[in-house]
NULOLO-108601 format. One line per 2 residues: their letters; for each residue x, z, y of C-alpha. Coordinates in steps of 0.02 Angstrom, whole numbers. Example, Ala and Ser with C-alpha at 12.3 -4.5 7.8 and 13.67 -1.06 7.14 Angstrom:
<kolvos>
AS	615 390 -225 ~ 684 357 -53
</kolvos>
This chain:
<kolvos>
XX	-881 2634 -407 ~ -793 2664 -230
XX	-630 2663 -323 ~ -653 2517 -437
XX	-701 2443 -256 ~ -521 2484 -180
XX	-422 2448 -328 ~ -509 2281 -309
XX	-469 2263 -123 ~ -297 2333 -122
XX	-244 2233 -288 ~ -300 2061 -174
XX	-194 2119 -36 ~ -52 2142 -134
XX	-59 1986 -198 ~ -89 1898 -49
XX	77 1972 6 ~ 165 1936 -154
XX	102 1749 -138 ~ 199 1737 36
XX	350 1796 -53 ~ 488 1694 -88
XX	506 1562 1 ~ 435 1354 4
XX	398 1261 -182 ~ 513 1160 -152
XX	685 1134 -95 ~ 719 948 1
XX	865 842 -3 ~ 935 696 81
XX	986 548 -17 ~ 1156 606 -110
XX	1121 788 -28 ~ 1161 958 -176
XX	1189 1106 -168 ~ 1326 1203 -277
XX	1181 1345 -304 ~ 1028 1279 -357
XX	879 1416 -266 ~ 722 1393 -174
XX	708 1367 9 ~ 730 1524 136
XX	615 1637 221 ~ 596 1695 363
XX	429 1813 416 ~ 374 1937 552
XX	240 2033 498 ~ 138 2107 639
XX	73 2266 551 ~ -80 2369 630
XX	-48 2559 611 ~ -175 2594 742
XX	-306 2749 711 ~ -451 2631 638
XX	-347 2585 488 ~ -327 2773 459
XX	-515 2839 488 ~ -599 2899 345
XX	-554 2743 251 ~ -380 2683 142
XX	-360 2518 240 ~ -189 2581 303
XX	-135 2636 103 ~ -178 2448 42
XX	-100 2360 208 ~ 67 2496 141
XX	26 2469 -37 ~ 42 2250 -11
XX	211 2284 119 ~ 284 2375 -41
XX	245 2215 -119 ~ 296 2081 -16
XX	465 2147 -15 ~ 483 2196 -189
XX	488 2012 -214 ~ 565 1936 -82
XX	751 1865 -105 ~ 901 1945 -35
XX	945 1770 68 ~ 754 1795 133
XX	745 1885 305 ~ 590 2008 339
XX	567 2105 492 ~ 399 2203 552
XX	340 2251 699 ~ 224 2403 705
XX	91 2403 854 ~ 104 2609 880
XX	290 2552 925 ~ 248 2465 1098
XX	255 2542 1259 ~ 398 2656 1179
XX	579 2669 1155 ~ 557 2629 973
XX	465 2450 1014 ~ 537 2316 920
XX	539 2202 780 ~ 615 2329 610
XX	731 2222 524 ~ 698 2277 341
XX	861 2258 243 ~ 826 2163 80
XX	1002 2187 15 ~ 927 2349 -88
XX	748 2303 -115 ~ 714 2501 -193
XX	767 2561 -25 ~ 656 2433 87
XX	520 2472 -33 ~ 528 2646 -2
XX	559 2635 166 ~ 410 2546 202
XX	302 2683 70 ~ 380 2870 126
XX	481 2791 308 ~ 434 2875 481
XX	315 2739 521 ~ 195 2785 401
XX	47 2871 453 ~ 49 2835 637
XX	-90 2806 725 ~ -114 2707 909
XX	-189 2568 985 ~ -187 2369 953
XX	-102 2310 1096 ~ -76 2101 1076
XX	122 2127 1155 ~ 162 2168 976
XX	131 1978 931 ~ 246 1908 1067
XX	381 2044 1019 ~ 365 1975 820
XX	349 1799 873 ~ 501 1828 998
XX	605 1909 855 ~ 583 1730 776
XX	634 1634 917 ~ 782 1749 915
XX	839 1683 736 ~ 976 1528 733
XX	963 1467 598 ~ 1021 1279 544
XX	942 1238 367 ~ 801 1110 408
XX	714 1181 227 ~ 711 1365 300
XX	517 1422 345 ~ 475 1534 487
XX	279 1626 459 ~ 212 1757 589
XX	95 1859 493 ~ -24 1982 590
XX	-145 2106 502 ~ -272 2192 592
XX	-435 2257 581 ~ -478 2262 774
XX	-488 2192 934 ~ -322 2156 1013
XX	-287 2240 1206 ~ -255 2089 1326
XX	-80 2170 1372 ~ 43 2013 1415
XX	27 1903 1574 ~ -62 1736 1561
XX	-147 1782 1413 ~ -351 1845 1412
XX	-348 1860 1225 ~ -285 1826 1061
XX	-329 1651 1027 ~ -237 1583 1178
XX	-107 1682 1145 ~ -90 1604 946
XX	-138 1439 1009 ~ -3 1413 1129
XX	118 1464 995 ~ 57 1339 886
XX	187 1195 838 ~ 330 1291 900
XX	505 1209 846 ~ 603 1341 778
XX	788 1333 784 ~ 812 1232 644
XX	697 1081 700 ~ 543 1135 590
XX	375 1212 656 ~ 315 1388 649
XX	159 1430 516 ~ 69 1584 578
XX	-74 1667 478 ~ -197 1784 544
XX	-296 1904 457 ~ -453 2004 502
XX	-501 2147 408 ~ -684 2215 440
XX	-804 2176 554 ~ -718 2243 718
XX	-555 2128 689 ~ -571 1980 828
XX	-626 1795 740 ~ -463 1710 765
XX	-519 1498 756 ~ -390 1422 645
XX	-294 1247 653 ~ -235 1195 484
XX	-147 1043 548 ~ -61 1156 683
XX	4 1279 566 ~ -139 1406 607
XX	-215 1489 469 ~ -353 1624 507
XX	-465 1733 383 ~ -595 1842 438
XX	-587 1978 292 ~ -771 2048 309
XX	-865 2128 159 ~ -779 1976 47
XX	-601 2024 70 ~ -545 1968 -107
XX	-600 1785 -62 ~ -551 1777 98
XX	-365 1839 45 ~ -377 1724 -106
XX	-394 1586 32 ~ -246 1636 125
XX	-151 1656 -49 ~ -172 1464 -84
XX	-133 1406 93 ~ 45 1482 118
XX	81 1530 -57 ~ 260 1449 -130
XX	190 1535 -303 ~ 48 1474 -422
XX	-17 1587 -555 ~ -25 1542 -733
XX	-174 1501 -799 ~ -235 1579 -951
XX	-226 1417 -1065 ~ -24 1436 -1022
XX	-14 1647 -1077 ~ -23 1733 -1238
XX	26 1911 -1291 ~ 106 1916 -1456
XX	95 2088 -1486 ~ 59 2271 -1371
XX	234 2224 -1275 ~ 256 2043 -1286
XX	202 1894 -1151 ~ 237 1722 -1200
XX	210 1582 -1071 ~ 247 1386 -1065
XX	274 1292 -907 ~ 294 1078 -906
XX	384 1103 -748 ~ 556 1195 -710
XX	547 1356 -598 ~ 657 1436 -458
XX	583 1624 -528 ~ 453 1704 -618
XX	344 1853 -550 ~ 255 1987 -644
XX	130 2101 -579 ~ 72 2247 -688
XX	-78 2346 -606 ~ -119 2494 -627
XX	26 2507 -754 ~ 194 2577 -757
XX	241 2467 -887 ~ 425 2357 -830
XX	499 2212 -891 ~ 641 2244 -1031
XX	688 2070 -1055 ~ 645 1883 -1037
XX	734 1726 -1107 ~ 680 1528 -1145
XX	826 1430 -1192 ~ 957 1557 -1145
XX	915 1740 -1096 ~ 827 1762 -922
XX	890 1897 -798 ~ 785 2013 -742
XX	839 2030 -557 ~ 728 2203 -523
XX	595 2303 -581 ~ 504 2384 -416
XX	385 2513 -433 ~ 255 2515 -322
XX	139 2666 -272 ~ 18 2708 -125
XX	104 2819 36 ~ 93 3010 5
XX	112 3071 172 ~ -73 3075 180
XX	-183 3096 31 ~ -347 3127 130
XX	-374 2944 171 ~ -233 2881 52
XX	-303 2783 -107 ~ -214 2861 -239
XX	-260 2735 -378 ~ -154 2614 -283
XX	25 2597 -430 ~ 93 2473 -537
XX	278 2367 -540 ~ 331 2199 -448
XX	469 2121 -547 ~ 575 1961 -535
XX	662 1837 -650 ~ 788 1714 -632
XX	905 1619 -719 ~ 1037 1682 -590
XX	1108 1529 -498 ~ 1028 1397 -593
XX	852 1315 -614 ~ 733 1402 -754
XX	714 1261 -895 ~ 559 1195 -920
XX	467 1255 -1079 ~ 420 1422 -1189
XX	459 1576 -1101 ~ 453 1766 -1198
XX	428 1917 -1092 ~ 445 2085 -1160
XX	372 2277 -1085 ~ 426 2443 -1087
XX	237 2493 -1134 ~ 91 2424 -1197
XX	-6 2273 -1066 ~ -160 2206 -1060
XX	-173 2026 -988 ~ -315 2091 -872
XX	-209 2200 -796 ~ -70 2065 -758
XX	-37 1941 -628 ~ 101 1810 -699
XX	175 1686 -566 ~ 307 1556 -535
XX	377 1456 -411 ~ 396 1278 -460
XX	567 1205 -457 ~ 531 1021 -373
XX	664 925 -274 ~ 599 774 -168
XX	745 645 -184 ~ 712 520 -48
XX	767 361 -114 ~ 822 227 34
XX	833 23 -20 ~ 891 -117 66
XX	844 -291 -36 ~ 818 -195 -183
XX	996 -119 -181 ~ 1021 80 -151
XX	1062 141 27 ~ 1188 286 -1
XX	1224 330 181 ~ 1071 274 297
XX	1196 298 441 ~ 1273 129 406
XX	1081 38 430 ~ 1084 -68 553
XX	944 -97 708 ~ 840 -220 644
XX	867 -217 455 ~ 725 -171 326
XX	707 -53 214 ~ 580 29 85
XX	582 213 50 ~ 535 300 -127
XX	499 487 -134 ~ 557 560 -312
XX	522 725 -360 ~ 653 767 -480
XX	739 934 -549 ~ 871 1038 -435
XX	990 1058 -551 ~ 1005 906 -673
XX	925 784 -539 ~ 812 707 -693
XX	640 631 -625 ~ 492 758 -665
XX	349 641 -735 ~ 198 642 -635
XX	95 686 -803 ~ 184 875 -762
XX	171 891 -595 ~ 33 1021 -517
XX	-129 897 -528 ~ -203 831 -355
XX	-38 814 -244 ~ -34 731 -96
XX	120 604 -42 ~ 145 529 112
XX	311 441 172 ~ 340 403 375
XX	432 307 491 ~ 468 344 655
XX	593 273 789 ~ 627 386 941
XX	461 523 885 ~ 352 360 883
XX	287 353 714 ~ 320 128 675
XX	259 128 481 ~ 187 247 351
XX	122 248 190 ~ -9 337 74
XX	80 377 -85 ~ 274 392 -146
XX	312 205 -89 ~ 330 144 101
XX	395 -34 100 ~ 454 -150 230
XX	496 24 363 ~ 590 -94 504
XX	748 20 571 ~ 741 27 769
XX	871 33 897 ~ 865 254 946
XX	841 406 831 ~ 759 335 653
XX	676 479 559 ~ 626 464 374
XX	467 593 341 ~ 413 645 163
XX	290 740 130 ~ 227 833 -14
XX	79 944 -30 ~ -15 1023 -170
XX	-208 1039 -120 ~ -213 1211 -45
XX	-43 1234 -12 ~ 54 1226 145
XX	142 1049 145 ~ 328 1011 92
XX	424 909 221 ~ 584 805 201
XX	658 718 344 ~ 820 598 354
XX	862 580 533 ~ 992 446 587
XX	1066 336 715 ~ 1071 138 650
XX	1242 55 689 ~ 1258 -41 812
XX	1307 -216 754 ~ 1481 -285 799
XX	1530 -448 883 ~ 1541 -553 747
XX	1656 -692 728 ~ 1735 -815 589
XX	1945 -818 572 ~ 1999 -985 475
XX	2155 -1009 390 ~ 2173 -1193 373
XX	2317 -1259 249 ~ 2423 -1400 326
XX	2379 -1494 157 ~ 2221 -1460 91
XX	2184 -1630 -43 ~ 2074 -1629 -191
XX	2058 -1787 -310 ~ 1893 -1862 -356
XX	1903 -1809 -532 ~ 1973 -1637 -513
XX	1840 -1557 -382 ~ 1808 -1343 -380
XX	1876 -1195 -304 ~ 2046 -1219 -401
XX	2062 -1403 -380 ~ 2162 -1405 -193
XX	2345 -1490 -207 ~ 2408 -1385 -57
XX	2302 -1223 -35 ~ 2108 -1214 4
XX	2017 -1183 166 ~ 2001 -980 186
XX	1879 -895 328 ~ 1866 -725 338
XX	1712 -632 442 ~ 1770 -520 565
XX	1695 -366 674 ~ 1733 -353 851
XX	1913 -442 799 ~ 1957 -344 631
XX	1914 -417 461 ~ 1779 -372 352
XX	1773 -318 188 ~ 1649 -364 39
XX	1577 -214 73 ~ 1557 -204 249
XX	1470 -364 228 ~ 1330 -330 147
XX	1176 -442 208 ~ 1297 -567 282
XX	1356 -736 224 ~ 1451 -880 249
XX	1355 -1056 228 ~ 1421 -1236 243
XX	1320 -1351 365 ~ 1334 -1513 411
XX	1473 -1626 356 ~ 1577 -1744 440
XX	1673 -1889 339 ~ 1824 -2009 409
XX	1861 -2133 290 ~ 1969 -2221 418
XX	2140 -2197 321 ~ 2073 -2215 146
XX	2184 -2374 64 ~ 2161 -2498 -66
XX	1979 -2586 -108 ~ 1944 -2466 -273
XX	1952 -2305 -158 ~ 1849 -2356 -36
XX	1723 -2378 -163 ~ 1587 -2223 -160
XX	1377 -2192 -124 ~ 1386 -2013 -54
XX	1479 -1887 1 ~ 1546 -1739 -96
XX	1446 -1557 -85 ~ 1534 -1424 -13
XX	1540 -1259 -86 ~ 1591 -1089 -20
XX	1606 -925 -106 ~ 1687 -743 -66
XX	1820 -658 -151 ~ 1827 -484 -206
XX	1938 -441 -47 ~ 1802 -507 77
XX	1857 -674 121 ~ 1777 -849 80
XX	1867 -1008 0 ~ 1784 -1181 57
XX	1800 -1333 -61 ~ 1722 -1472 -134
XX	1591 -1442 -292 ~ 1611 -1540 -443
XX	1467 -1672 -464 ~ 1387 -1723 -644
XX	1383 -1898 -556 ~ 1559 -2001 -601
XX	1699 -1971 -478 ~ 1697 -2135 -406
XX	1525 -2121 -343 ~ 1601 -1985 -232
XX	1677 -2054 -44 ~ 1839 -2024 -12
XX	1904 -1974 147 ~ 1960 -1827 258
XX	1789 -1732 259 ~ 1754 -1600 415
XX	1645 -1451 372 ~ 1533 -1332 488
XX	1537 -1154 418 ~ 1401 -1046 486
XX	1372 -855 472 ~ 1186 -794 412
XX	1112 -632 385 ~ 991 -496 481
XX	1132 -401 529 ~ 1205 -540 633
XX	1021 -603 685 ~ 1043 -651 875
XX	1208 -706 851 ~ 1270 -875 857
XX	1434 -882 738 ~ 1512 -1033 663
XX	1692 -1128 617 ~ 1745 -1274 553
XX	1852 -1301 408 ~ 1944 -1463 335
XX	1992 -1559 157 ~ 2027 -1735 112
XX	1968 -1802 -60 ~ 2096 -1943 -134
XX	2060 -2097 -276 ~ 2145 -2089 -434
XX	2140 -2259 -557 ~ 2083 -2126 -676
XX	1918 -2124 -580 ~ 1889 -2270 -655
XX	1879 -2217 -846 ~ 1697 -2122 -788
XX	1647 -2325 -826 ~ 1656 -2312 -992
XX	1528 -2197 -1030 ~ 1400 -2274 -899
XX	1420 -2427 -978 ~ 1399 -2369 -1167
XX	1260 -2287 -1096 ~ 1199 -2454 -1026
XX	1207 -2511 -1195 ~ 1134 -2382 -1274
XX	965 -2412 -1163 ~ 954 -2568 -1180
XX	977 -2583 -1360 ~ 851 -2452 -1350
XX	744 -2564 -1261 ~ 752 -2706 -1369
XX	716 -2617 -1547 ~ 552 -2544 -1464
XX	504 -2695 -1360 ~ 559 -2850 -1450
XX	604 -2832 -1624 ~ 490 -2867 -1737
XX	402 -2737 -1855 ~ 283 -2705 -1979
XX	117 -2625 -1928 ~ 84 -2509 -2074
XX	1 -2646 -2203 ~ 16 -2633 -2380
XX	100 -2747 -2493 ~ 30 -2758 -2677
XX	147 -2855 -2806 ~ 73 -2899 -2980
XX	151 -2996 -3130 ~ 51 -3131 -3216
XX	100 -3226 -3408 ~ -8 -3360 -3490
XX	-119 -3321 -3622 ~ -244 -3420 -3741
XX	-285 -3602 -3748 ~ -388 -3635 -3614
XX	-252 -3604 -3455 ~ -297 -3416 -3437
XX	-174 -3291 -3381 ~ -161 -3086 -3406
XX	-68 -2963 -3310 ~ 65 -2881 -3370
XX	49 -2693 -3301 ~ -98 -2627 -3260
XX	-36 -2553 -3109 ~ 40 -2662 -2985
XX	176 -2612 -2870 ~ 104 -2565 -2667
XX	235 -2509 -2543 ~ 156 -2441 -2365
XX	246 -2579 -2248 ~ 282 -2417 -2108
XX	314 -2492 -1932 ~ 467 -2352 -1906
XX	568 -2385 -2062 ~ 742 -2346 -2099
XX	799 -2527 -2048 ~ 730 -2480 -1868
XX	889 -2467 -1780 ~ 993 -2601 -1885
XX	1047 -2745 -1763 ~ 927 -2865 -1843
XX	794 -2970 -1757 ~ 637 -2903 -1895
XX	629 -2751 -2000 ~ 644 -2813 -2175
XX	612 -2726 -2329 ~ 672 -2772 -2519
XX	524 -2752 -2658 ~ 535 -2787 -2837
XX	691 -2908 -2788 ~ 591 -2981 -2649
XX	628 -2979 -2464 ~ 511 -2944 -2341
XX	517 -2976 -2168 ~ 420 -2944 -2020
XX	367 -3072 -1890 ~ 308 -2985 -1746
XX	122 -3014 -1746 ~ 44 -2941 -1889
XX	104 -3036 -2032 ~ 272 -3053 -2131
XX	377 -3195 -2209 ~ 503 -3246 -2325
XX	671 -3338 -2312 ~ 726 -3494 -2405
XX	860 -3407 -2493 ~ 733 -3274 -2581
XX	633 -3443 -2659 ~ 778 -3519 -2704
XX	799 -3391 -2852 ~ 638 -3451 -2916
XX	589 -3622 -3009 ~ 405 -3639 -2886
XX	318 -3562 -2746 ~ 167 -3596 -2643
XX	-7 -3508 -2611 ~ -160 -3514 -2706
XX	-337 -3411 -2684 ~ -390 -3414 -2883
XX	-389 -3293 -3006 ~ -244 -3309 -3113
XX	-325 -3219 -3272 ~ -454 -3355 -3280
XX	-332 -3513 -3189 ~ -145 -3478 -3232
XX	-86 -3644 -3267 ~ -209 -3725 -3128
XX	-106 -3621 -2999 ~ 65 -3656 -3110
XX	29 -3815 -3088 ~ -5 -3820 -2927
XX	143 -3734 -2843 ~ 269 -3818 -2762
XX	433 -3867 -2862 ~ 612 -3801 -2822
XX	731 -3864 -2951 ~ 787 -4025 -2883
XX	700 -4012 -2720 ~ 800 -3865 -2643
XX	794 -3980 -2459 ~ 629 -3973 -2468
XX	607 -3787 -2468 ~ 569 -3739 -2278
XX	711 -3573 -2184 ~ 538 -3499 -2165
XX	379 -3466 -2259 ~ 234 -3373 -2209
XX	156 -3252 -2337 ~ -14 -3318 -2255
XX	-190 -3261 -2267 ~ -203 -3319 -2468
XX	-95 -3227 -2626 ~ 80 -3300 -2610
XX	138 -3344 -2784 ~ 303 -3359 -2851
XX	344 -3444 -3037 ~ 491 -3370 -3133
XX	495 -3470 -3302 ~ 324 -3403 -3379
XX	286 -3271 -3244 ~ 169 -3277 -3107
XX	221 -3147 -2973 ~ 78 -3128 -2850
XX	105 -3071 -2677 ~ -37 -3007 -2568
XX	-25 -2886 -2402 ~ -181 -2800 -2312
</kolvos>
């Protein structure tokens, strides 16, 4: 039981030291910032290590603090920088920080596991914190993504040996939020083991991290593991073993390395590959300190290794990891540092800001954060990111913080006269927080001004108005900076508008060009070489409504980057009469026409309203006067008001039925001319039947042979049947 209880203990520990290994999640960029070599973030960490006589009697404390030192270096990179300081060391010639050389990891491994330090025994004097947080200090280093971490472990009360300080605490606190030499802040983590060690109080948002390893060391180191840790472990839903010797493992994300811890095992990594083959960068066995097997723990062994993909990014995906021997995923720890980038994307009125440098006091800007992939720069979906991070993007002008924003997105940031900083931050719950910041100095804005180049001649005529329409060369103005001109692109949120306008029509001869309503619209626009060309626009009105003249023009410069600054010009062109002017008549007046044409077929002509006109044919029959019809079906045409004859210059719609003409008169009712009746021999209107009273109405219609004067221009089909008398036909013409 006691040994399943220090496997336990010392297997925690050695994570928890494997966790700090490597360096940050993430590595940061600027806006168009890369590397050649795509790799993780540097380390840099002091490890205060007690080898005082508690962590030697009659327990293995020192073997598992020995056991997780062989650890932490197995893994760490050769660019990472790790240097302990032993507490027996102070107060002798030997006192200082060791520098262990990570250039040959076997070596520092077994230095640190057989070396003359081991097995010491002394005091816990507190100097040995100042001397590992003074080896830091000592560090120049310029990468702003580089970490420093002081990390003390000690399992007793610390002797109040430096000046100024009574204890501990005041001694961590007032190294709290130190600016190391590369601008970012120290993290320091503290950790108690047993019930002697003194209860450091911790201050997460200072970088202090403390852990009071009692009885419940393997959650208290767990803690630790997820504050600092660059590493996350896969979780079992990600791992299978394919067979005795095989590991296969998927990851959404791409990763700076892969870490594999086999406990209690000898068994090493042969080989590992996704896409390509993986390199195995070392195989470290680790094994608990002989030089004193009384209180060492002798079931303290297993391997550390490390993969890579050499100088580039691990692909995200499938991953297969073979063994030398047989594994059990119980005894395995499998972890990985996530390859994330945070891109901090700059725009200025939507557009891309390559260089913030050339911002300028005043203008605004919003701010993206974009977590992408080191090596191909492609965004990495939020769907695969770790769950639960948290964003935040600040502003600050001089160290006062002006804007910031929950989330990926600050918009509107206002750049400030002083030292703007950009500050992103990402962290995953439990983690310690990735920072990004863009520092720069806005430019300070020029003396603007406006340089005209005014043509001698500078004439446009009425009808051929535009950019390309000048006789003798068009007005040019160029903006210029503190005397020099400006190119398109060093004009960016500037702009050249026309103002108000000033016509003299004093010189302007002859009665046809001094005929105009308005004056013509200036125009400006800028060429691909910076300048601007001023001229008249064209005008969908006709020419002549234009005024001709020699118009004056006030150019003024707009834009934030000029805000304050009162910048303007003047520029001149004269507009001339042609007699061609004049041909824009022509269409106005057909148009003229056109309306009122328009006008008169829907206002005054006459036109049927939709009745319906019923013809039927009638011949005598039998003795007695009676008539019968001669089809049964009669012919009915729909009298439309819209017919074909609509738009025909005629005073009435007409329409031609059965030989007869029809005509409209405006009110409801139609007629018929003189010359339609004169084909017939009678006409007139009658309200009897014809079936039962032909000849009656025969008889009674009025003649036309002979009395052709009589026959009216005019007649009205009236209320009654109109009738009209073709030799022995009746034609009968109704309309309801």
């Amino acid at each position: 039981m006691k040994r399943i209880q220090l496997f336990t203990i010392c297997t925690v520990v050695c994570l928890f030291f494997s966790l700090l290994v490597l360096t940050d999640m993430t590595r940061l960029s600027e806006v168009c910032a890369a590397d050649s070599e795509v790799s993780a973030a540097k380390k840099i960490i002091s490890v205060v290590y007690d080898d005082s006589g508690s962590m030697y009697d009659e327990n293995s404390s020192w073997s598992a603090a020995n056991y997780a030192m062989q650890a932490f270096a197995a893994l760490l990179n050769e660019k990472d920088e790790m240097y302990i300081t032993y507490m027996s060391d102070v107060g002798y010639e030997t006192e200082g920080a060791v520098d262990i050389d990570l250039h040959n990891v076997d070596s520092a491994v077994k230095w640190i596991r057989e070396g003359e330090k081991v097995g010491h025994s002394g005091g816990t004097p507190m100097r040995s914190v100042q001397i590992a947080m003074d080896k830091l200090k000592s560090i120049q280093e310029d990468d702003p993504n580089t970490q420093f971490w002081l990390v003390i472990l000690t399992d007793g009360a610390m002797s109040p040996d430096i000046n100024g300080y009574s204890d501990l605490q005041q001694l961590l606190n007032d190294y709290t939020g130190t600016t190391m030499s590369n601008g970012s802040q120290i993290y320091i983590n503290y950790m108690g083991i047993g019930s002697a060690a003194v209860n450091i109080q911790g201050d997460l948002a200072k970088g202090l991290d403390s852990v009071q390893a009692g009885t419940d060391i393997v959650s208290a180191l767990s803690n630790i593991a997820n504050r600092i840790s660059g590493r996350m472990e896969f979780i079992s839903n990600q791992m299978s073993q394919t067979d005795a010797r095989t590991l296969k493992i998927h990851s959404d994300i791409p990763l700076y390395t892969i870490s594999v811890f086999s406990q209690s095992s000898n068994a090493q990594v042969t080989g590992a590959s996704s896409e390509t083959n993986l390199t195995v960068e070392r195989n470290i066995p680790l094994k608990y300190p002989e030089v004193d097997t009384d209180t060492s723990d002798t079931s303290l062994f297993g391997n550390a290794t490390l993969i890579t993909n050499g100088d580039k990014v691990i692909p995200s995906g499938d991953y297969v990891i073979s063994f030398s021997e047989d594994i059990s995923l119980e005894n395995l720890v499998v972890m990985y540092q996530p390859a994330i980038e945070m891109k901090a994307e700059i725009k200025k009125g939507g557009i891309a800001v390559d260089d913030p440098h050339t911002l300028r006091d005043g203008e605004v800007i919003d701010i993206e954060i974009i977590p992408t992939d080191p090596e191909s720069g492609d965004p990495i979906p939020d769907s695969s990111l770790p769950e639960g991070i948290i964003w935040k993007v600040g502003y600050s002008v001089d160290g006062q913080e002006t804007d910031s924003a929950e989330g990926k997105i600050l918009t509107g940031a206002e750049v400030g006269e002083g030292e703007n900083q950009i500050t992103c931050t990402m962290q995953i719950p439990e983690y310690v927080p990735q920072v990004q910041t863009i520092s720069f100095t806005p430019v300070t804005a020029p003396e603007y001004g406006i340089e005209v180049i005014q043509p001698g001649d500078s004439v446009y005529n009425r009808g051929n108005l535009g950019i390309d329409g000048s006789k003798g060369g068009s007005v040019t103005f160029w903006i210029t900076g503190d005397g020099e001109r400006l190119s398109k692109e060093e004009t960016q949120g500037l702009s050249l508008e026309p103002g108000d306008v000033h016509l003299d029509s004093s010189g302007v001869q002859g009665i046809l060009n001094k005929i105009g309503f308005m004056n013509a619209t200036p125009g400006i626009k800028q060429n691909d070489d910076g300048s601007y060309t001023l001229y008249p626009k064209s005008s969908f009105l006709p020419v002549f409504f234009l005024k001709n003249g020699n118009y004056t023009i006030a150019v003024e410069l707009e834009g934030e980057p000029a805000e304050g600054q009162d910048v303007s010009a003047q520029g001149c062109y004269s507009l001339q009469g042609n007699p061609s002017d004049w041909l824009g008549l022509v269409p106005i007046i057909i148009l003229l026409l056109i309306i009122i044409y328009l006008i008169y077929i829907f206002c005054f002509k006459a036109k049927f309203e939709g009745q319906t006109l019923y013809i039927d044919v009638f011949a005598p029959a039998g003795s007695m006067g009676e008539g019968k019809k001669l089809s049964p079906q009669c012919t009915q045409v729909i009298l439309k008001k819209y017919g074909g004859d609509l738009f025909l210059p005629k005073s009435a719609c007409t329409r031609l039925v059965d030989g007869i003409r029809i005509i409209a008169d405006g009110s409801g009712g139609a007629y018929i001319k003189k010359n339609t009746v004169l084909a017939y021999d009678a006409y007139g209107n009658s309200g009897a039947n014809p079936e039962e009273f032909y000849e009656d109405i025969a008889s009674g219609l009025k003649q036309v042979k002979g009395k052709e004067r009589d026959v009216p221009q005019i007649i009205s089909l009236g209320s009654q049947a109109f009738y009209l008398k073709q030799k022995k036909r009746l034609y009968r013409i109704t309309m309801k």
